[in-house]
C-alpha positions in Angstrom: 93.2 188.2 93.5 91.1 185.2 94.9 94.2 182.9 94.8 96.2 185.5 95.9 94.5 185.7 98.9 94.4 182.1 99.1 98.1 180.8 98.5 100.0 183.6 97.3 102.3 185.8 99.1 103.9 189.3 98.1 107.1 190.7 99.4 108.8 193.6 98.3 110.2 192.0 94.9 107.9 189.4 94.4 104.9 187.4 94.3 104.5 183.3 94.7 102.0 181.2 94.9 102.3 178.0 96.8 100.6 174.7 95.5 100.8 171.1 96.6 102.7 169.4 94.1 100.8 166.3 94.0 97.2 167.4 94.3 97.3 170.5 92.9 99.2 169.6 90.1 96.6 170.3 86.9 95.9 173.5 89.0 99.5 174.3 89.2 99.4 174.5 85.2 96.0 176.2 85.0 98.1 179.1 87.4 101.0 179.2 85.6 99.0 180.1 82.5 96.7 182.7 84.3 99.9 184.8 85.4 101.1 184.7 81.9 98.0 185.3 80.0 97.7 188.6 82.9 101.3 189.7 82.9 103.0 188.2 80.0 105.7 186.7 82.1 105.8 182.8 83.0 106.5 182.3 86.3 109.5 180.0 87.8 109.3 176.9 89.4 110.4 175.9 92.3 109.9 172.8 93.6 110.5 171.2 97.4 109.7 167.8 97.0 110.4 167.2 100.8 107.2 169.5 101.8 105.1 168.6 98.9 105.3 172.3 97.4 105.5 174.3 93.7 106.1 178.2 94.2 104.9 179.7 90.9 107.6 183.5 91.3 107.6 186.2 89.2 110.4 188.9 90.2 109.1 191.8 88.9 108.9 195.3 91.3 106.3 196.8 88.8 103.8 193.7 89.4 104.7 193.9 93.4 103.5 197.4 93.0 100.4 196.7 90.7 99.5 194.0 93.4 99.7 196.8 96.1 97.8 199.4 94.4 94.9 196.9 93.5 94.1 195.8 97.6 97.0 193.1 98.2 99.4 193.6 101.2 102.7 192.8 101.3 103.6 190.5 104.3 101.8 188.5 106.4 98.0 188.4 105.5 96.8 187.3 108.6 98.8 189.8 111.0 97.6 192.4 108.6 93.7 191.1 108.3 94.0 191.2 104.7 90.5 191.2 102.8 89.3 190.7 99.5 89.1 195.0 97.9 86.3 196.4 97.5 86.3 197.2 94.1 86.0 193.4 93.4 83.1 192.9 96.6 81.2 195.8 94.7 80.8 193.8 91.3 78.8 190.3 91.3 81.5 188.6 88.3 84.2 189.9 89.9 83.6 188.7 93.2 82.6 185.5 92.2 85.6 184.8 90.4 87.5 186.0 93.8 86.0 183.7 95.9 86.0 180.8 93.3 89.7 181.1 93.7 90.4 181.6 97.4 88.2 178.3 97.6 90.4 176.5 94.7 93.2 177.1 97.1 91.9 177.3 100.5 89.1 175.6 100.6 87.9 171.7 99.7 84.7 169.9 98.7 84.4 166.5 101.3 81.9 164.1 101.6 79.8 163.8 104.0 78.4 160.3 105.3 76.2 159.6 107.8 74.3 156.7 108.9 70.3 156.8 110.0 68.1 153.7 110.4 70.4 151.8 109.0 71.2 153.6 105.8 73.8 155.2 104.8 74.2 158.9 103.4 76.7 161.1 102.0 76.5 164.0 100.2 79.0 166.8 99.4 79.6 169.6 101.5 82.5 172.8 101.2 84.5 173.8 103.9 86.6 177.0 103.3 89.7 178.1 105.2 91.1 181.4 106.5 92.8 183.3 109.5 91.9 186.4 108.2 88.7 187.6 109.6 88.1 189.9 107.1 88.3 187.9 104.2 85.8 185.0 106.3 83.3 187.7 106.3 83.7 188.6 102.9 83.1 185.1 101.5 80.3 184.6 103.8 78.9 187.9 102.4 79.1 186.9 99.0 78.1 183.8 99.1 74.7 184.7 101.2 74.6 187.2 98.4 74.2 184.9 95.8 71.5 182.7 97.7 74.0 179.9 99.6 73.1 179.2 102.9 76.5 179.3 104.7 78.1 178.9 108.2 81.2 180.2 110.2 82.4 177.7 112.6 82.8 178.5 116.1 86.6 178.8 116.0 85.5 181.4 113.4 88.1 180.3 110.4 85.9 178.6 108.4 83.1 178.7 105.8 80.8 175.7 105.4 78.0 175.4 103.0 76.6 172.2 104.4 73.6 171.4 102.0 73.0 169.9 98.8 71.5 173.1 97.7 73.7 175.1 98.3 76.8 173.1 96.9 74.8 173.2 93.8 74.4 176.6 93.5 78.2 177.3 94.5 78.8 174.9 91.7 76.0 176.6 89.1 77.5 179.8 90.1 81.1 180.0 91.2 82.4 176.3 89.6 85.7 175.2 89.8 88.7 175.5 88.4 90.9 173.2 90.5 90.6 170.1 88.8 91.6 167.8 92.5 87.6 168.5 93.3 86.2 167.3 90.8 86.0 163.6 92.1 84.7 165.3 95.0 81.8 166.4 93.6 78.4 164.4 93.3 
């Protein structure tokens, strides 16, 4: 559901999720294998080299309509405020694994650096994307619930947890499994 949210899209035969091709490509495979480990179909391919993007499909109505009856909305997420369901907010491992994949796809661990007396810092901080309102509040909600201090930015489409701490406990908690982070990481 998280990467759902994140890069997929629904209409009213299908589902796709769109990846970068060259950053996202160990997560492309990781994908691939959820959707067939969760519906026993492998998804197709296709690849625009000239924008840099893999769609994982799967034609299938029935799925389109399991999609549906689980939270997801066909169309356009933002113009609809789409939001992560409650069913998933109202169960800890369940959200976490939501918002572990909307931040695999829309979100990105960066380092930060700074320079003071003379010495420079960095450290990592995560920066997570959406013009959904709804689903902003929703990660901010879960991630205050499982102790991260977080921040939405004034333009309110973005969640930041800016502090060592908290990037650690995201880390401890929620991981990763989009493999382009990991050098990212401290």
């Amino acid at each position: 559901v998280g990467i759902m949210l994140g890069d997929g899209s629904i209409n009213k035969n299908i589902i796709k999720i769109s990846l970068d091709s060259e950053s996202d490509k160990n997560y492309i495979i990781y994908t691939s294998k959820l959707l067939k480990k969760l519906f026993g179909v492998k998804p197709t391919f296709y690849i625009n080299k000239k924008a840099r993007v893999v769609d994982l499909i799967i034609h299938r109505r029935n799925l389109v309509d399991f999609c549906v009856s689980i939270g997801l909305v066909i169309g356009n997420k933002v113009k609809k405020n789409a939001d992560i369901p409650n069913w998933i907010k109202e169960n800890d491992d369940l959200s976490i694994a939501c918002v572990r994949g909307l931040i695999d796809t829309d979100g990105c661990f960066y380092k930060h650096r700074y320079n003071s007396n003379g010495k420079l810092y960095t450290y990592t901080k995560i920066a997570f994307t959406s013009k959904c309102s709804n689903i902003i509040k929703s990660v901010r909600e879960i991630l205050i619930k499982q102790g991260i201090c977080v921040r939405i930015t004034k333009d309110g489409n973005d969640v930041r947890v800016e502090n060592r701490k908290g990037v650690d406990r995201y880390l401890k908690i929620f991981n990763t499994h989009n493999i382009k982070f990991k050098d990212k990481i401290i």
